[in-house]
N, C-alpha and C positions, 0 to 999 in steps of 0.2 A: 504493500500500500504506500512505505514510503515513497520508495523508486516511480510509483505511479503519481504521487504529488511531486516529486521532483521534476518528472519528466514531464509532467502537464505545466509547471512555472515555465523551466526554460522555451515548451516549444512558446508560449504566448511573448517571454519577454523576448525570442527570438523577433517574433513578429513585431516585436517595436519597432527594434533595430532594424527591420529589413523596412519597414516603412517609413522610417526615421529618413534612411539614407534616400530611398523612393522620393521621396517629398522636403525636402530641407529647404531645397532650393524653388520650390514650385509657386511660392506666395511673391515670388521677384522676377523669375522667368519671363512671364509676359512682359513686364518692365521693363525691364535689363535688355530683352530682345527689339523692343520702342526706342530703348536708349540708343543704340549701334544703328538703326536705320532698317530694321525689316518692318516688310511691310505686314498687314493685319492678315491679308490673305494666306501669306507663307508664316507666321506666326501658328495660324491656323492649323496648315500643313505639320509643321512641326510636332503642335502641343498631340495632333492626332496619330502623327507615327507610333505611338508611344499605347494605343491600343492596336493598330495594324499589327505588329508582331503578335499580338496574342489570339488576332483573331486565327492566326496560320496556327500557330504551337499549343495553342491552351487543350483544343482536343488530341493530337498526338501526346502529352504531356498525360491527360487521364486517362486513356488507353493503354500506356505506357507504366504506370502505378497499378492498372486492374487487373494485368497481365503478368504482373509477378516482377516488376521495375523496382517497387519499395518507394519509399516517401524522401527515405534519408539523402541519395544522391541529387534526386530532382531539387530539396529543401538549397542544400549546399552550394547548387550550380545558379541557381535562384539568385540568393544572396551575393554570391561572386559577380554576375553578371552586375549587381548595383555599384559595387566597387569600379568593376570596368567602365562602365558607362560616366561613371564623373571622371577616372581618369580623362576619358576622354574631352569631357568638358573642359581638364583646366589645359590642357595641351591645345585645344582648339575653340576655343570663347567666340566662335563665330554661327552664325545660320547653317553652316556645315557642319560643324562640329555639334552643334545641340537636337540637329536634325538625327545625326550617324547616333549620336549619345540615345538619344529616346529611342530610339528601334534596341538595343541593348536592353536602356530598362526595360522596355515592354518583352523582350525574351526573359527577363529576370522575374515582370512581372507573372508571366504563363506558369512559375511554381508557387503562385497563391493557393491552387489546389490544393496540395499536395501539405501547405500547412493548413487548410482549412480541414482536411480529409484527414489527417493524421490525428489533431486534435479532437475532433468528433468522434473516434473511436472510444475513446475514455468514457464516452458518455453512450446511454440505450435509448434504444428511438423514441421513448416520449421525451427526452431532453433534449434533441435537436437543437430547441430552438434557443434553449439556457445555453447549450455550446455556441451556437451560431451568434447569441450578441455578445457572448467574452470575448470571444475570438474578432469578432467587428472592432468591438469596446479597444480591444487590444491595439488593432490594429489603426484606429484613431487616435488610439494614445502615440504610438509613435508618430503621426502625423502631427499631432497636435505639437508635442517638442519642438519637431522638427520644425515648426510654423517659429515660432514664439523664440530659439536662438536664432533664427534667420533674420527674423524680426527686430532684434535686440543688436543683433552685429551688421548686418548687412552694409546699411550706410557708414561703419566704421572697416569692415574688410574688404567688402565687395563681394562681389560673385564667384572669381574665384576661390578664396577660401571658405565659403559657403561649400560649394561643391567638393574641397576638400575634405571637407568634415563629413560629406556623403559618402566619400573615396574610404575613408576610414571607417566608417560604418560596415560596409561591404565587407572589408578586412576582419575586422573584429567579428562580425555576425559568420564568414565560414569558418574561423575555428572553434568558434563558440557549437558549432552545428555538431561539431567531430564529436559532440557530449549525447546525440540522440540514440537512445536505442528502440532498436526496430525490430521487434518478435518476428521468426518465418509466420508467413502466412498459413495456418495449418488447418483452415474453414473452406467453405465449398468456392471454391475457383471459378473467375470469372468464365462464360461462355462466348465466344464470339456470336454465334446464332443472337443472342439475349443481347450482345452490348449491342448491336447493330439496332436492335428492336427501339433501342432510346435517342435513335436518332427521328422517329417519329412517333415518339409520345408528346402527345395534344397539351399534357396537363405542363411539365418541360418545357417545352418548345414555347408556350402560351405566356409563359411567366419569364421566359430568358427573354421573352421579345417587352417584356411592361420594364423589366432591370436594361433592355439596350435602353427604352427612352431615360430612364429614372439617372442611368451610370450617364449616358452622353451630354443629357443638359449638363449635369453637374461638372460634368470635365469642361463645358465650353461657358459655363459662367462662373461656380464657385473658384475652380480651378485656374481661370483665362481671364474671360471679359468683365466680370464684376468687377474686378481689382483694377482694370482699367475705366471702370465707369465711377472708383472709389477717385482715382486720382483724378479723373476729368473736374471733378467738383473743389481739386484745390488739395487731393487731402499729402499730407507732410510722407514719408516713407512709413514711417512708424503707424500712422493711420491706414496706410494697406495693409499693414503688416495686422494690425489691429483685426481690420475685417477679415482675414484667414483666421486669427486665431480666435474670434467670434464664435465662429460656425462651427470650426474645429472642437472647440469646450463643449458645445450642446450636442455634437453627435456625436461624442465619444458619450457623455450622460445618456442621451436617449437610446444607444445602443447596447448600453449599460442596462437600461430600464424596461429595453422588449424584451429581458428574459424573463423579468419577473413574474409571478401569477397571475399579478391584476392586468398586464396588458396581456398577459395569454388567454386568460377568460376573455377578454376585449374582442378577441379574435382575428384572425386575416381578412375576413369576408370586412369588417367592417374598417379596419388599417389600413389594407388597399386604397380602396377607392378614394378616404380621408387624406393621403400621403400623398397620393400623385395629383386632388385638388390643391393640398396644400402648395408642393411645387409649383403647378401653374400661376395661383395667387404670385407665386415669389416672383417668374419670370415677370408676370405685369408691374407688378409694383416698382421691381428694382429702376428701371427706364425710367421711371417719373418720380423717382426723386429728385430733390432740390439741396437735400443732407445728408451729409456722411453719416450722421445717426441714424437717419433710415434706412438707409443700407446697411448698417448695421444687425436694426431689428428685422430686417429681409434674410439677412443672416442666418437666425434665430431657424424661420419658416425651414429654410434649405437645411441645416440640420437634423431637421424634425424626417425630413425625406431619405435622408442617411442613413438618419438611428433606428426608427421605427421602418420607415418604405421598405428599404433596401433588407436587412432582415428579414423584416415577411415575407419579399417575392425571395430571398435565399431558400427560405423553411419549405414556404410552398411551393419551391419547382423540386427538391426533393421527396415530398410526397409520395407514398408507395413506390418506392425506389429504394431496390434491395441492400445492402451492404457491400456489399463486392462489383456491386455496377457505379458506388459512387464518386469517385475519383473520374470515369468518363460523363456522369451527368454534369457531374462539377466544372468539368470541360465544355459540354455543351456549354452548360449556363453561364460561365463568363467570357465562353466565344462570340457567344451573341450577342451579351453586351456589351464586350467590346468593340464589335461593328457599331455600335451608337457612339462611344468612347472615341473614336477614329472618326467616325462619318460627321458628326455633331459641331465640333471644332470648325472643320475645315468650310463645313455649312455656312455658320454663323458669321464667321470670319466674312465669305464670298459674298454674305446677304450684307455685311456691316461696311464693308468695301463700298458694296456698288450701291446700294443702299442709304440707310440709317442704324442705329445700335436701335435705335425701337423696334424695327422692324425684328431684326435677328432677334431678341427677346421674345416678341410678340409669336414669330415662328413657331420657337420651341412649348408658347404656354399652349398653343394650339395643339400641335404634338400631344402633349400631356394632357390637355382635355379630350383626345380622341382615344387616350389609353382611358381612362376614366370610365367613359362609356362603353366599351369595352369590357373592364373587369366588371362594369354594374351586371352586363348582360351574363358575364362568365358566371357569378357566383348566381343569378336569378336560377340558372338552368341548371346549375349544380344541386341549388338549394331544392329543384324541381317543382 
């Protein structure tokens, strides 16, 4: 029991440090990228490379764990990739070099399964969904750090040494990994006849497509454009920095707080639909602010779609979905949203380009009011 407390602290505070390093730099990127002369389009392009890689590797990756690969190498390889990718930033601080760097992370990204999958075994399927927000919870907390020293130094080191401190993150998080241990698999073995069968499950397939809209806004506004729609209004470095680590505090809480009982009783059927109106509300509002403090409490909303959303549609695309298939559903599900993660960016960018930034907002709340009605009809028919 000990050994199993031990090994369930390090995989999560693994997952700090792999998100730590993921995200350090992410609340000045857009900036930093404004500052040098790229344009909004290829900014776009960029912040999206960064789901493109996962959309290729995330399913080879759970395929590759359900077939008797193991968690521990993919974990390891995962984490190195975050190392590599800021080397690369600091040797190439240009549109080139952050372009090449984000396809890296997003290969580094594609072994989130692998710790989402790994730590879910400790727990039996009516806990799913208590694993699924520690493991979130977890994994915002390393964002959040990562937000909040960024924050804190950035305007005194720069980008580069930001990135450095990613570089090192990588470092320290693969030898830290060399500490997992990983039982043979000695339960009934995945089938191929059977994984293939999850490449067209309705209930999967249905709910990876509500996480592509729910993960893509959130990469082309919490992640990208909001932070640029913070400084349009005046606001100081630290006031960007402010608005990431806003968001960042309330979805590490609410992701904290969808495992509890009182929102488990609450249910999905009714999380859903509340989560992705909430989103929408945030894409309207943020455009028509006139204050950094409103954006701020816009913030707040986009959180609320992080901690609570994103959890449910994690819980419920697993769903009668066996144990030894979930490392490939795992795959499905964040391949397909990371086609939102990728497509969303480059979208908003193209629409904010030739466009207005209202308009690119106004986009995505549309988006999200079409998922809305959507899951209203999903769960009506379910509920029968």
């Amino acid at each position: 029991m000990k050994d199993k407390k031990v090994q369930m602290k390090l995989i999560l505070f693994l997952v700090c440090v792999f998100w730590f390093g993921q995200y350090v730099y992410i609340p000045y990127q857009t900036t930093y990228l404004s500052e040098i002369g790229v344009s909004a389009h290829m900014i776009g392009v960029i912040v999206g490379a960064y789901g493109l890689v996962q959309i290729f590797f995330r399913i080879p990756v759970g395929l590759m764990a359900d077939m008797g690969g193991g968690h521990k190498k993919i974990i390891m390889l995962g984490i190195c990739c975050v190392g590599i990718a800021s080397l690369i930033r600091v040797l190439f601080p240009n549109a080139a070099g952050f372009l090449a760097a984000n396809l890296f992370s997003g290969l580094g990204a594609s072994a989130w399964i692998s710790y989402m999958v790994f730590y879910m075994e400790f727990y039996d399927e009516e806990s799913i969904q208590t694993a699924t927000g520690k493991v979130i919870a977890a994994n915002n907390t390393g964002v959040l750090i990562g937000f909040v020293i960024s924050s804190m130094l950035y305007a005194h080191v720069g980008m580069r040494w930001i990135c450095i401190f990613s570089m090192a993150a990588g470092m320290v998080g693969t030898l830290l990994s060399m500490g997992i241990y990983e039982k043979k698999n000695t339960g009934i073995k995945a089938q191929k006849a059977e994984l293939l069968q999850l490449f067209v499950n309705r209930r999967l397939l249905f709910f990876s497509c509500l996480a592509l809209l729910q993960q893509g806004v959130q990469m082309a506004t919490c992640m990208s454009f909001t932070t640029q729609a913070v400084k349009k209004l005046g606001a100081a470095g630290w006031q960007v920095g402010a608005a990431s680590i806003i968001y960042i505090v309330f979805a590490v809480s609410f992701s904290y707080l969808s495992g509890k009982k009182l929102f488990i009783r609450i249910g999905h059927a009714k999380m859903v639909p509340v989560g992705l109106f909430i989103q929408a509300l945030y894409c309207i509002l943020v455009p028509n602010m006139r204050s950094i403090y409103g954006i701020y409490f816009c913030q707040i909303l986009a959180a609320f779609a992080m901690g609570f959303l994103f959890t449910s549609l994690t819980s419920e695309s697993m769903k009668g979905i066996p144990r030894q298939y979930y490392s490939t559903a795992m795959g499905i599900f964040q391949a397909v949203y990371a086609i939102g993660m990728t497509g969303f960016p480059v979208i908003v960018g193209s629409i904010e380009t030739g466009w207005t930034e209202r308009a690119a907002f106004y986009f995505m709340a549309v988006c999200l009011l079409a998922g809305l009605i959507m899951a209203l009809i999903f769960y009506r028919r379910e509920k029968g």
